[in-house]
C-alpha positions in Angstrom: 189.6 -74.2 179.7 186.6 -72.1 179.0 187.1 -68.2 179.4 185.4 -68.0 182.5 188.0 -70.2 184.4 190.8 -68.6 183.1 193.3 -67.9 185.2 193.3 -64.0 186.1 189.8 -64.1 186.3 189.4 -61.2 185.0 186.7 -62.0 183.1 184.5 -63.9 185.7 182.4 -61.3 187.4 181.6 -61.9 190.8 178.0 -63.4 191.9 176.0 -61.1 193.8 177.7 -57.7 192.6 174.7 -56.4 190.6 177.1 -56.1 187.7 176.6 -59.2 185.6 174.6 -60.0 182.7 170.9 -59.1 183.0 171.2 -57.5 186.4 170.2 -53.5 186.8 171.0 -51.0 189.4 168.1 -49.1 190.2 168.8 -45.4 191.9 166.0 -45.1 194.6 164.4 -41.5 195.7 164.2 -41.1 199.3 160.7 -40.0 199.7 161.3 -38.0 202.5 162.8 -34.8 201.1 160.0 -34.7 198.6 157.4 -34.9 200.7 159.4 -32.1 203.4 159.8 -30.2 200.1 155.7 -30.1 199.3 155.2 -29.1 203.0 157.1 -26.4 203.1 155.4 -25.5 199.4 152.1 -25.4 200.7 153.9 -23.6 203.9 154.9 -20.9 201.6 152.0 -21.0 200.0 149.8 -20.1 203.1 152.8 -16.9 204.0 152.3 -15.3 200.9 148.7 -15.2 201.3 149.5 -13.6 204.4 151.6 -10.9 202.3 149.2 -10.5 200.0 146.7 -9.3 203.1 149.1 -7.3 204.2 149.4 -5.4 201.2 145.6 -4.8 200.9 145.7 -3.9 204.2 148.2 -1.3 203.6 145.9 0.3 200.8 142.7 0.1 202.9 144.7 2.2 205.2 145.4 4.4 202.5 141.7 4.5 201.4 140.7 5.7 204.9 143.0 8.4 205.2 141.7 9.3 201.4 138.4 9.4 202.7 139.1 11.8 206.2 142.1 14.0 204.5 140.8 14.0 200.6 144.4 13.7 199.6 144.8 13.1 195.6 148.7 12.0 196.2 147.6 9.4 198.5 144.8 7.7 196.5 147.1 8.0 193.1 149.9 5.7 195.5 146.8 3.2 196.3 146.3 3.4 192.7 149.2 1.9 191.5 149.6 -0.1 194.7 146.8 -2.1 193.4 148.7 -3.0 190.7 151.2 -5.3 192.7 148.0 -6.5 194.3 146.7 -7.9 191.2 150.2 -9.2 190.3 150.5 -11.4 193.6 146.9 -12.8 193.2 148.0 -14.5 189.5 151.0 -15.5 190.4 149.7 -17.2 194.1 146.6 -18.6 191.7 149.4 -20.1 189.2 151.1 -21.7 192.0 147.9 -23.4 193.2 146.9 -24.5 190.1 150.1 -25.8 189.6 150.5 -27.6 193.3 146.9 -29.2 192.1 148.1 -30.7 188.9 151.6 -31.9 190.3 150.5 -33.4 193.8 146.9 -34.0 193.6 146.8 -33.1 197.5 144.7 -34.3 199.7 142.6 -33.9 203.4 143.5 -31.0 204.7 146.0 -30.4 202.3 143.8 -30.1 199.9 141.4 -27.7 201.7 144.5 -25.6 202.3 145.2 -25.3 198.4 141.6 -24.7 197.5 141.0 -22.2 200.2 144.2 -20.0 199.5 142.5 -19.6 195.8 139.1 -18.7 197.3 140.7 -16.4 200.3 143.2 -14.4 197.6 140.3 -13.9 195.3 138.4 -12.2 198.3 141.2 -10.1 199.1 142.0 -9.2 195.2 138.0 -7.9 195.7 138.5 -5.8 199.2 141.6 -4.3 197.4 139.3 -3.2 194.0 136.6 -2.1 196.9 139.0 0.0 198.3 140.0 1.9 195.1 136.0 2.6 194.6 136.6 5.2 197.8 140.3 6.7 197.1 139.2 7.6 193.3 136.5 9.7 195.3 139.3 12.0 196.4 138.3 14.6 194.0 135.0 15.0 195.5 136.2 14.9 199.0 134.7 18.7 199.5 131.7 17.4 198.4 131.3 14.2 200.6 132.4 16.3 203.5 129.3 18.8 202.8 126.9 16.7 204.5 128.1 16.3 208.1 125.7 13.4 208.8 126.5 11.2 205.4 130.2 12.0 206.0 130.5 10.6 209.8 128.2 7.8 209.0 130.8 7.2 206.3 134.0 7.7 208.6 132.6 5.4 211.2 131.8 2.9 208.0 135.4 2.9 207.3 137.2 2.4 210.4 134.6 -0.5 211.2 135.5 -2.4 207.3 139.2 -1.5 207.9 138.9 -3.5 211.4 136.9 -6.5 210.2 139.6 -7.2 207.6 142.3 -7.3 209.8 140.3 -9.2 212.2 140.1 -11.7 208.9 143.7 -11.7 208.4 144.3 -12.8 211.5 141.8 -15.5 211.5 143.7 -16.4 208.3 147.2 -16.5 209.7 146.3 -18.1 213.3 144.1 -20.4 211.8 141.7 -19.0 214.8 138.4 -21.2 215.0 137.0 -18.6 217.5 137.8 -15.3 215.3 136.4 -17.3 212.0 133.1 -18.1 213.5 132.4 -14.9 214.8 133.3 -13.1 211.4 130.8 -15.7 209.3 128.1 -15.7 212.5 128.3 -12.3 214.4 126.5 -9.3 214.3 126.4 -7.3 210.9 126.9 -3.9 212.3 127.9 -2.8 208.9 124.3 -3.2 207.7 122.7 -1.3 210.3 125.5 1.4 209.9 124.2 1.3 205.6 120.7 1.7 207.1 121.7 4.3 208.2 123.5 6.0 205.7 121.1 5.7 203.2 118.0 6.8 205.5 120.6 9.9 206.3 120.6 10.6 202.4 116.5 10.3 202.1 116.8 13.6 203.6 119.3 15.5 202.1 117.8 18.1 200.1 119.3 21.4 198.3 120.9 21.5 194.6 124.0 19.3 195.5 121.9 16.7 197.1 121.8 14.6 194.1 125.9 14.5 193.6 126.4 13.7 196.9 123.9 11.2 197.6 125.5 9.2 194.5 129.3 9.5 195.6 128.2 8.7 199.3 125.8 5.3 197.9 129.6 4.7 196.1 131.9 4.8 199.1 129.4 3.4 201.4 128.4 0.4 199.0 131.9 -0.3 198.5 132.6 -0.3 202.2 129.7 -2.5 203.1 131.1 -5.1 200.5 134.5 -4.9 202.1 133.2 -6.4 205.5 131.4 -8.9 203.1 134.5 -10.0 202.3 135.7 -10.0 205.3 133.1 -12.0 206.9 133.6 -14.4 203.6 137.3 -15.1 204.8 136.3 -15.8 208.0 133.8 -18.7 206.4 136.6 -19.9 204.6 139.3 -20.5 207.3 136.4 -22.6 209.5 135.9 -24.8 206.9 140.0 -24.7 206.8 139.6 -26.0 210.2 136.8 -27.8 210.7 136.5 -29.8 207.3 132.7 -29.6 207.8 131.1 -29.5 204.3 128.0 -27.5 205.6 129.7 -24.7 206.3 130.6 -23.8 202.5 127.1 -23.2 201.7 127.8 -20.1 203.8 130.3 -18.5 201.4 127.5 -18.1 198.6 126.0 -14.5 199.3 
């Protein structure tokens, strides 16, 4: 009798066990915790862009009160705030990179990736705008010498500082409404630079130079700021729509 048919068997494997000679057992990967894995990546992703608003936010809040108060204490803490600031957009650009390379994303999925790396990028800008008017803190006294440069300027502020939130939420609603308005609306900003700089044509006196160069500074920077603001905004409609024509937008 031939091993096989021996009597214990014991060296017959079964048929049909996936054990014998030449068979392989294959562990299979259930796609689905992957794929609930990337979404909540790309979830995450979209929060800590939120954060990272929130932060330049914060030290655009700081920057106004800089620019009304003149305190030195609180444009050295949006100083070194920025520093976190820079910190989050390497480390959020890292990630997308890396989300890129890993799961080549798609669709809206890939619109999502791309725009977080365009929308932290403008808020890494509004948050070096901002230190352009808290490092003025110094010359506070001599911003505030001019009454008509100096309101202009205040008024500047509190409109930038409302545009950007106004972006943030477009951002983190994913508002349609709020994003077209931002990239389409009126550019009060502009008239309010008109402004400005016709109000410094006519300064005059031995201090007119100095402060007609620290004002152009804070105002240009301001300005910018609702730029940036208005660039977010063109950035979360493409988010939504998907409509190619509306990146041409975001070149300025």
């Amino acid at each position: 009798m031939s091993p096989a048919g021996s009597a214990d068997g014991a060296s017959a494997p079964a048929e049909g066990n996936g054990n014998g000679p030449g068979q392989h057992h294959e562990a299979t990967t259930d796609p689905v915790p992957l794929r609930l894995q990337y979404s909540a990546e790309l979830e995450q992703l979209r929060l800590q862009t939120e954060v990272m608003g929130v932060r330049v936010d914060e030290n655009l809040e700081r920057t106004r009160q800089v620019l009304l108060t003149g305190s030195v204490p609180l444009a050295v803490q949006a100083i070194a705030a920025d520093d976190d600031i820079d910190a989050m957009n390497v480390s959020l650009t890292e990630r997308c990179y890396d989300i890129l390379a890993r799961e080549s994303p798609k669709a809206g999925d890939l619109r999502l990736v791309v725009s977080v790396i365009r929308v932290i990028a403008e808020l890494e800008r509004v948050g070096d705008l901002s230190l352009r008017v808290a490092k003025l803190a110094p010359d506070h006294a001599l911003l505030r010498s001019s009454e008509r440069t100096f309101d202009i300027l205040c008024v500047m502020a509190d409109e930038a500082v409302e545009l950007f939130r106004a972006a943030l939420r477009a951002w983190g609603d994913e508002d349609l409404v709020l994003a077209i308005e931002l990239a389409s609306g009126p550019r009060s900003m502009d008239l309010y630079y008109e402004q400005l700089t016709e109000a410094l044509l006519r300064l005059s006196g031995p201090d007119a130079v100095p402060i007609a160069l620290r004002t152009l500074i804070a105002g240009r920077a301001l300005e910018r700021i609702a730029d940036h603001a208005s660039l977010i905004g063109t950035r979360v409609r493409y988010l939504v729509t998907g409509d190619p024509n509306h990146l041409a937008a975001e070149v300025r």
